[in-house]
C-alpha positions as a Markdown table, in Angstrom:
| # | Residue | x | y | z |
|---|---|---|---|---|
| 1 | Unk | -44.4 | 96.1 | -74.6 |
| 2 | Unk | -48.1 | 95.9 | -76.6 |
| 3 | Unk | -48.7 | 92.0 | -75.6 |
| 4 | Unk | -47.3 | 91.6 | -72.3 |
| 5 | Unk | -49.5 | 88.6 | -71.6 |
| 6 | Unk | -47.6 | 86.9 | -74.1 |
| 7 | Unk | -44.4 | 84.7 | -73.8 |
| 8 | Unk | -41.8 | 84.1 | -76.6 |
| 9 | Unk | -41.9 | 80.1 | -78.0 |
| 10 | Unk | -38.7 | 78.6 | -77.8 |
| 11 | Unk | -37.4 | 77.6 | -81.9 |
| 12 | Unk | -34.2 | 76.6 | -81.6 |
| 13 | Unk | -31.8 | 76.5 | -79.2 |
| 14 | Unk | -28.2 | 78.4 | -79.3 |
| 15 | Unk | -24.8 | 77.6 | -76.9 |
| 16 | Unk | -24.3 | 79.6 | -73.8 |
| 17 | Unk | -28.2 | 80.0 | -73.6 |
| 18 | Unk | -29.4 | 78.8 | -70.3 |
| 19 | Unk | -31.9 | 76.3 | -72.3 |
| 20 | Unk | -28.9 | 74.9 | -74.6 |
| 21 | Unk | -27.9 | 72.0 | -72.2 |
| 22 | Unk | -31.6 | 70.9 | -72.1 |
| 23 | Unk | -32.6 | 71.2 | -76.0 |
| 24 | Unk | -29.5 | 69.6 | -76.4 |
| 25 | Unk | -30.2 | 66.5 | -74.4 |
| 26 | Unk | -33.9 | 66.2 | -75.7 |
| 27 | Unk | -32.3 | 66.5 | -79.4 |
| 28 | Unk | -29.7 | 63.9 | -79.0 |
| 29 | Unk | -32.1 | 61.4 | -77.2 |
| 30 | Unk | -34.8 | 61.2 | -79.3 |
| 31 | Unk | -32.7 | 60.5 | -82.1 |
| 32 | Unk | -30.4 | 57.9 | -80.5 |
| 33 | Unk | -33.5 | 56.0 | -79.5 |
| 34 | Unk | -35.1 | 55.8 | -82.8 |
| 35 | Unk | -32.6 | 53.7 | -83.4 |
| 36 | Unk | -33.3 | 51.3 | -80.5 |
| 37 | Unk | -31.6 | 53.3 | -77.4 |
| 38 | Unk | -33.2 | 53.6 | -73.9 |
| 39 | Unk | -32.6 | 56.1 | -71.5 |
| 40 | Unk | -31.6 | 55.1 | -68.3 |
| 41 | Unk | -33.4 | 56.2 | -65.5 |
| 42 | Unk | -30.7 | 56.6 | -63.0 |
| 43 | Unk | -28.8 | 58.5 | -65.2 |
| 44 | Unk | -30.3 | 60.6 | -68.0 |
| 45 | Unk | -27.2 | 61.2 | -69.7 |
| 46 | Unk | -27.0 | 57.1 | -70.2 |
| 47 | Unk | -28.6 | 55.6 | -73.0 |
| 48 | Unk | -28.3 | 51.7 | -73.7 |
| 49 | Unk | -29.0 | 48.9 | -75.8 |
| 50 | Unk | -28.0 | 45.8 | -74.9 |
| 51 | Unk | -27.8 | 44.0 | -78.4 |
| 52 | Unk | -24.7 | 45.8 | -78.7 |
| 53 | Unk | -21.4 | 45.4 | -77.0 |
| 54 | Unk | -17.7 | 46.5 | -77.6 |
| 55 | Unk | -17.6 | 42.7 | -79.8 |
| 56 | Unk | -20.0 | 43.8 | -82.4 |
| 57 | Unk | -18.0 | 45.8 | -84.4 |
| 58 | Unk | -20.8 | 45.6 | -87.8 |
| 59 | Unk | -23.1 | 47.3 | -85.4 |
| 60 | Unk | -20.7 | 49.7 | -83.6 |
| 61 | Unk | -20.3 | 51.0 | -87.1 |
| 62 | Unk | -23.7 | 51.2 | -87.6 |
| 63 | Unk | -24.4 | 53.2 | -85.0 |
| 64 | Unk | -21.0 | 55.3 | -85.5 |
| 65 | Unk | -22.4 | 56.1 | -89.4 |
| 66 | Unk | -25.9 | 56.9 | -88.2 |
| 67 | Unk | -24.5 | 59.3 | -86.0 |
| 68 | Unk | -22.1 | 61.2 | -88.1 |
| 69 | Unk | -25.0 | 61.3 | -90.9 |
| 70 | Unk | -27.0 | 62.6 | -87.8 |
| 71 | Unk | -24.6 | 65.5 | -86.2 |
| 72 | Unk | -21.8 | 65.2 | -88.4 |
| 73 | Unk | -19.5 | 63.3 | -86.1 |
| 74 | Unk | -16.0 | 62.2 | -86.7 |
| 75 | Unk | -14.5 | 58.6 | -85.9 |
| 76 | Unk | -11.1 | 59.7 | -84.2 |
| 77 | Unk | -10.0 | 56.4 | -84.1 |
| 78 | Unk | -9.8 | 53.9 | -80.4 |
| 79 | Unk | -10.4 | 56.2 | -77.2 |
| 80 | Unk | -6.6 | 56.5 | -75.2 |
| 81 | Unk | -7.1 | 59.9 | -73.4 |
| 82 | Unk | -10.7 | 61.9 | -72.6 |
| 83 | Unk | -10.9 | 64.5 | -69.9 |
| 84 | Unk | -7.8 | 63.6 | -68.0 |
| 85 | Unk | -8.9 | 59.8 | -68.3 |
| 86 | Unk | -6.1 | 57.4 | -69.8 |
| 87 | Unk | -7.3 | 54.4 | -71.9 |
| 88 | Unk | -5.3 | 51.1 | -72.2 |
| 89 | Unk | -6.5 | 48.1 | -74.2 |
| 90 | Unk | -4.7 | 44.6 | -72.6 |
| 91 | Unk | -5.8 | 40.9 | -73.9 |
| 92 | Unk | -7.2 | 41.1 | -70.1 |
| 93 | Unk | -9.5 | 43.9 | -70.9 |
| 94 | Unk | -9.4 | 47.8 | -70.9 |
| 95 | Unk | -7.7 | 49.7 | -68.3 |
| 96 | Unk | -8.1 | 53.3 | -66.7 |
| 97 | Unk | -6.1 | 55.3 | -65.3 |
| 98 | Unk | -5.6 | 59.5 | -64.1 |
| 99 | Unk | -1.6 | 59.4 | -63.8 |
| 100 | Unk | -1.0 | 62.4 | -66.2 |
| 101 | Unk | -3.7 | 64.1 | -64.6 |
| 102 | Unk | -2.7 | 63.5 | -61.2 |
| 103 | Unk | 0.8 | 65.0 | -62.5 |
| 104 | Unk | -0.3 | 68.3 | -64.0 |
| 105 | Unk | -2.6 | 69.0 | -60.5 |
| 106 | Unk | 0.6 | 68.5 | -58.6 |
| 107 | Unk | 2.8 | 70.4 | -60.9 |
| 108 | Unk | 0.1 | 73.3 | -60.4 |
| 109 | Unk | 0.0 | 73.8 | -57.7 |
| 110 | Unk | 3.6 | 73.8 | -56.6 |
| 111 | Unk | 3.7 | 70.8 | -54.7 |
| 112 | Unk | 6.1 | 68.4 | -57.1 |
| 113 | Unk | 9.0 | 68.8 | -54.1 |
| 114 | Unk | 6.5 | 67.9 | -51.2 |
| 115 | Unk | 7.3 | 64.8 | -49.6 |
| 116 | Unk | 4.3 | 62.3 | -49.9 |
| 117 | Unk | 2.9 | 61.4 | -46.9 |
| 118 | Unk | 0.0 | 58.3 | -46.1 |
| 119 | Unk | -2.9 | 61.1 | -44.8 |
| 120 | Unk | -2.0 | 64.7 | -45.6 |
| 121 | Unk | -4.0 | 65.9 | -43.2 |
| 122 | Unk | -3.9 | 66.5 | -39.0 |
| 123 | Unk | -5.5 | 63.5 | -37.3 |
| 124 | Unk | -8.1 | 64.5 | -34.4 |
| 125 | Unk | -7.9 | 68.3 | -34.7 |
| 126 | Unk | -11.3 | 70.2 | -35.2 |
| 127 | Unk | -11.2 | 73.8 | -36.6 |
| 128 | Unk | -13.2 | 76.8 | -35.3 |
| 129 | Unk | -14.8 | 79.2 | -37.3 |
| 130 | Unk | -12.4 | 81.9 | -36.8 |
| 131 | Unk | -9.0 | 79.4 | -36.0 |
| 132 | Unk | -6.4 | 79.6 | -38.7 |
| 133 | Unk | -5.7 | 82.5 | -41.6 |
| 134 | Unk | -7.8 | 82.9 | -44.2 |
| 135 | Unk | -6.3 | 82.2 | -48.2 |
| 136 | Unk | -5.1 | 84.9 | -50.1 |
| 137 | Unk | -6.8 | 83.2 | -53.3 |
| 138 | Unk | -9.8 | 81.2 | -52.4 |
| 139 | Unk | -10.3 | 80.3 | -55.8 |
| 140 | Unk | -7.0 | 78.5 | -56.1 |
| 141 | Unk | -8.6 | 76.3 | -52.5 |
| 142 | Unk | -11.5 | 75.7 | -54.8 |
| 143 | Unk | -9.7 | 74.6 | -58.0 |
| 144 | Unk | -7.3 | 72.6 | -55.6 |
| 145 | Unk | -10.5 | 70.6 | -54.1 |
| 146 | Unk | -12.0 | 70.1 | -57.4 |
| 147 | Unk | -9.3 | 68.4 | -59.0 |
| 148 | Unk | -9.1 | 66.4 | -56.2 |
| 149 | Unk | -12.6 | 64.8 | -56.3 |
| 150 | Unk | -12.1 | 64.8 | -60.4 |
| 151 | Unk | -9.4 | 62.0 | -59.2 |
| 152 | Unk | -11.3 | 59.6 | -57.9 |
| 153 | Unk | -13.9 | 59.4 | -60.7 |
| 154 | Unk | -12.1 | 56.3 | -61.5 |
| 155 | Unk | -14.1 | 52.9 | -61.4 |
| 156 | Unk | -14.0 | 49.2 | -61.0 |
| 157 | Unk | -14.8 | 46.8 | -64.1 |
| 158 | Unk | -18.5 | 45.6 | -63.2 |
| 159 | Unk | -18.5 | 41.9 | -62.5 |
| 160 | Unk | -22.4 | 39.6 | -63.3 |
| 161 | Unk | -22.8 | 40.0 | -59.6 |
| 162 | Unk | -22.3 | 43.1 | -58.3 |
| 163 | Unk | -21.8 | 43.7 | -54.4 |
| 164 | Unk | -22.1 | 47.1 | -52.9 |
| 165 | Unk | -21.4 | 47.3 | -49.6 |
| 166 | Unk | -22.0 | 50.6 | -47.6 |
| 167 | Unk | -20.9 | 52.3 | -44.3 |
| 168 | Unk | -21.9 | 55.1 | -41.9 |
| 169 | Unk | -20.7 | 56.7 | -38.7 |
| 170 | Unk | -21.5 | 59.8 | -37.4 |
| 171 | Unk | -19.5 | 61.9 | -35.2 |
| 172 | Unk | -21.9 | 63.8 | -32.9 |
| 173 | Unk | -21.7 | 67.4 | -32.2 |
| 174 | Unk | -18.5 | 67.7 | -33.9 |
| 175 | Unk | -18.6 | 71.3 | -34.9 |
| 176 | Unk | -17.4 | 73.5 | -32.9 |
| 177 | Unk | -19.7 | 76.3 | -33.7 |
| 178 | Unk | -22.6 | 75.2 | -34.9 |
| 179 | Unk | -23.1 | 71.6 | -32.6 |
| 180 | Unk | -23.9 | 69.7 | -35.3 |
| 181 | Unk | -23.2 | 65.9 | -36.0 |
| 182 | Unk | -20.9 | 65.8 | -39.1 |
| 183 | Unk | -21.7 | 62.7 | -41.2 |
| 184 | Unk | -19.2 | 60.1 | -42.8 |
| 185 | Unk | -19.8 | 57.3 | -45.2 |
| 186 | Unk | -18.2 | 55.1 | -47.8 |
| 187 | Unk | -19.5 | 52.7 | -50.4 |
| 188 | Unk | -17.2 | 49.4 | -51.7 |
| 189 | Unk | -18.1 | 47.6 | -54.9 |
| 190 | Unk | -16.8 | 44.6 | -54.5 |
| 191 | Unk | -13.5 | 45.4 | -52.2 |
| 192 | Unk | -12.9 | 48.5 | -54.3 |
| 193 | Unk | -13.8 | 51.9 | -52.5 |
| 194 | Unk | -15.9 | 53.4 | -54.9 |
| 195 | Unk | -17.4 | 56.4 | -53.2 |
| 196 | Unk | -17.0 | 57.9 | -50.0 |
| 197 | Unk | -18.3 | 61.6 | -48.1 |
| 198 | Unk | -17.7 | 63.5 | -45.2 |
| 199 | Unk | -20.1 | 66.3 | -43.9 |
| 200 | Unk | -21.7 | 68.3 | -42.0 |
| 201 | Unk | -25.5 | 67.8 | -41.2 |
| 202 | Unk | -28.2 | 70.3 | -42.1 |
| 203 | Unk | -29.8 | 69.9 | -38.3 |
| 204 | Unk | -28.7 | 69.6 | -35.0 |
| 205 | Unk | -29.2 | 66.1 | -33.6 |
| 206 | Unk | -30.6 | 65.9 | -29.9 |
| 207 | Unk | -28.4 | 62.2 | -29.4 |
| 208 | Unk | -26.4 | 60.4 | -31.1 |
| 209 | Unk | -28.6 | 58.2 | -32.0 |
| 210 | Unk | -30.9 | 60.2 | -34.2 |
| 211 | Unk | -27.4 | 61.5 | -35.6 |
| 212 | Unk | -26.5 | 58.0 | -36.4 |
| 213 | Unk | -29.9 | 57.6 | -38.2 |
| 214 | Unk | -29.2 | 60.8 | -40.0 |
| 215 | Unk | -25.9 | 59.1 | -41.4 |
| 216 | Unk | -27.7 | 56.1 | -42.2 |
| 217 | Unk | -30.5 | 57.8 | -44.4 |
| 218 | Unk | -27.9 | 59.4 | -46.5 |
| 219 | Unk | -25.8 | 56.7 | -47.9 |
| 220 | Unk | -29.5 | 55.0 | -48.9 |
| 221 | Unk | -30.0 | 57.9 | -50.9 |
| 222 | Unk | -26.8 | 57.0 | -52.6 |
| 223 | Unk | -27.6 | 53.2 | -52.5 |
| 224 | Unk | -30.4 | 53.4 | -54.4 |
| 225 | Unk | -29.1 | 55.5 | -56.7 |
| 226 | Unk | -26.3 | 53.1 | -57.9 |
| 227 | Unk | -28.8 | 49.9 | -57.6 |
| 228 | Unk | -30.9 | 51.7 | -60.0 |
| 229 | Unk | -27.6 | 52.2 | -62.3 |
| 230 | Unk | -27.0 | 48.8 | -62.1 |
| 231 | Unk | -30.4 | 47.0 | -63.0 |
| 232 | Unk | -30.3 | 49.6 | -66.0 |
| 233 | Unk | -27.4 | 47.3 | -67.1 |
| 234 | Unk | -29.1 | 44.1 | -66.1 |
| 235 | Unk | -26.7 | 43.4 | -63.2 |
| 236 | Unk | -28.2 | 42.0 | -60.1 |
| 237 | Unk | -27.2 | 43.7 | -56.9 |
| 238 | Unk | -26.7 | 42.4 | -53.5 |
| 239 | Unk | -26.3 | 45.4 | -50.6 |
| 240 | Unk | -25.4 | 45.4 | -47.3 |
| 241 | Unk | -25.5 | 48.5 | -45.2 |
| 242 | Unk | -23.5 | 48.9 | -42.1 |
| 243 | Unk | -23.4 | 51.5 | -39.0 |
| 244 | Unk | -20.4 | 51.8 | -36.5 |
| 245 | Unk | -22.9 | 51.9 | -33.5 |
| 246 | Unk | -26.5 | 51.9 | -33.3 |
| 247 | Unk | -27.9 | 52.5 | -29.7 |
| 248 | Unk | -30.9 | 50.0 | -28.3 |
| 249 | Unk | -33.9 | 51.7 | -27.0 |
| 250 | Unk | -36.1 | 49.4 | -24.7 |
């Protein structure tokens, strides 16, 4: 190489390049904010502008034209299925729904003729390291997990006042192997469960209390995150955070 001081000066960006994703976003949002976008903070795949709203169909179009004159874009007509996300359009309002979805993961993998049951899990049973058989086809597992967290994607409509409620418990030392705390939380908007986790921590707690605290920092992290979503729509939010058991220390 004669120059090998020198680096190569990114001109334009092609698909399946590691860089495309990135171009691609920096491309799309300076030109949807010339036109009076923001990006949203929380989210920097979200860009808004609240002058607009599903009622203002002269400036839905607007924005529509400006767009295809922009990146060629297509109008395919009122939104009924995207991604395994179903559409419907009431006098109430719009409607989601993952029904088909949910029916093609079932039919996949083989489990149409399985009786349904409230918890398809055991209740109370912990798993070694070594307990049980391993899958033939750990990628199948994977594919199986994934479509399940795809499921529950879905969301509540968002109300003027929005309500997140939060809860954490911790069950300490509850590996078998390891001796770690394993960390559990869910997140209601409203009385709608929203969000929810389960797992294992990244340290080994000395009591439960500092395992509880663990819990506790975590869905924070998540709290803040949607109260930033939030304000980005100009919805006030009231939060409440809860703990199963937090031990005093005189």
């Amino acid at each position: 190489m004669p120059h090998p001081d020198l680096i190569c000066h990114l001109q334009k960006s092609l698909y399946s390049l590691k860089q495309a994703q990135r171009a691609w976003l920096d491309k799309f949002g300076s030109t949807i904010c010339s036109i009076g976008f923001s990006q949203s903070s929380s989210d920097l795949s979200l860009f808004l502008r609240h002058s607009i709203t599903g009622y203002d169909i002269d400036g839905v179009v607007r924005v529509k034209s400006f767009l295809h004159v922009s990146f060629k874009m297509k109008d395919l007509g009122p939104l009924t299925y995207f991604l395994g996300l179903e559409i419907g359009y009431t006098l109430s309002g719009i409607t989601l729904g993952q029904q088909k979805y949910a029916s093609e993961v079932v039919a996949l993998f083989g489990l149409t003729d399985t009786k349904a049951v409230l918890t398809p899990m055991e209740v109370n049973t912990k798993y070694g390291r070594d307990d049980g058989e391993r899958f033939p086809d750990h990628t199948l597992y994977k594919r199986l997990v994934g479509s399940l967290v795809y499921l529950t994607m879905i969301r509540p409509d968002i109300s003027y006042a929005v309500q997140l409620e939060g809860y954490s418990d911790t069950n300490w030392a509850g590996c078998p192997d390891s001796r770690r705390s394993v960390t559990g939380w869910c997140m209601f908007l409203g009385s709608s469960l929203v969000s929810w986790k389960c797992k294992k921590q990244t340290r080994t707690s000395k009591s439960s209390t500092e395992a509880e605290y663990c819990s506790m920092s975590a869905l924070v992290q998540i709290l803040f995150g949607f109260i930033g979503f939030y304000l980005n729509w100009g919805f006030p939010s009231l939060v409440h955070q809860y703990c199963m058991q937090i031990t005093r220390v005189s």
